[in-house]
VEXKE-826116 format. One line per 4 residues: their letters; for each residue x, y, z of C-alpha. Coordinates in pm, whole numbers, m for minus. Layout:
A> X Y Z | ...
// end
This chain:
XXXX> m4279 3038 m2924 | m3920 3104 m2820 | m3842 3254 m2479 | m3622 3583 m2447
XXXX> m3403 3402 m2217 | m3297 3018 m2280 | m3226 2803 m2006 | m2958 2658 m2163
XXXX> m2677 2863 m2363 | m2454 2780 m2572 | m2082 2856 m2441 | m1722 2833 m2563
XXXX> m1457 2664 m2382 | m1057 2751 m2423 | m751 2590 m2335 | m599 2746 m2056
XXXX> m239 2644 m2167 | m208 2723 m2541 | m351 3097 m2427 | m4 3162 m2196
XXXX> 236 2925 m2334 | 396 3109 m2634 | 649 2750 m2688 | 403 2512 m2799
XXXX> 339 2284 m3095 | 160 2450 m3312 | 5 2823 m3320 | m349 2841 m3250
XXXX> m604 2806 m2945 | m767 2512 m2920 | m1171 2572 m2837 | m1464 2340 m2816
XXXX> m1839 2446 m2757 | m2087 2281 m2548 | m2418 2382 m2404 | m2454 2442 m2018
XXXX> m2781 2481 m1773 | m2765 2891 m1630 | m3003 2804 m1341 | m2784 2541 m1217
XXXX> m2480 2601 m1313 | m2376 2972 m1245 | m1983 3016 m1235 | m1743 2938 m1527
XXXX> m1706 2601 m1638 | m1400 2417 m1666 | m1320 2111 m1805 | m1034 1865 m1898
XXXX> m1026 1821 m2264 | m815 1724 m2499 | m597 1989 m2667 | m443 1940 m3019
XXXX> m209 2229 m3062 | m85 2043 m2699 | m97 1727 m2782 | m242 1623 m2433
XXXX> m530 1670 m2196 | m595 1999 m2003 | m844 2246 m1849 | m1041 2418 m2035
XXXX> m1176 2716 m1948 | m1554 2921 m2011 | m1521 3226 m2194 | m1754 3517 m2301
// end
């Protein structure tokens, strides 16, 4: 039987620097998912990834 609330959820992370830089590469936001632990890990997740529209690695932010 599944629970009403999951442990883990399934969140969406953004690149910080395709969201305010309007001179970039290409148009578009660059966004992976990934799957994070709400007991242990409260706050917003960030992460370096690597970002296509910017052609290099950068933080990635949690969103809703």
């Amino acid at each position: 039987m599944a629970k009403g609330k999951d442990v883990r959820i399934i969140i969406t992370l953004e690149c910080t620097e395709c969201r305010t830089n309007p001179d970039k590469r290409s148009p578009g936001v660059s966004r992976y998912t990934t799957k994070k632990n709400r007991r242990n890990t409260t706050a917003r997740l960030e992460l370096k990834k690597f970002c296509p529209n910017c052609n290099r690695h950068t933080v990635h932010k949690e969103i809703k």
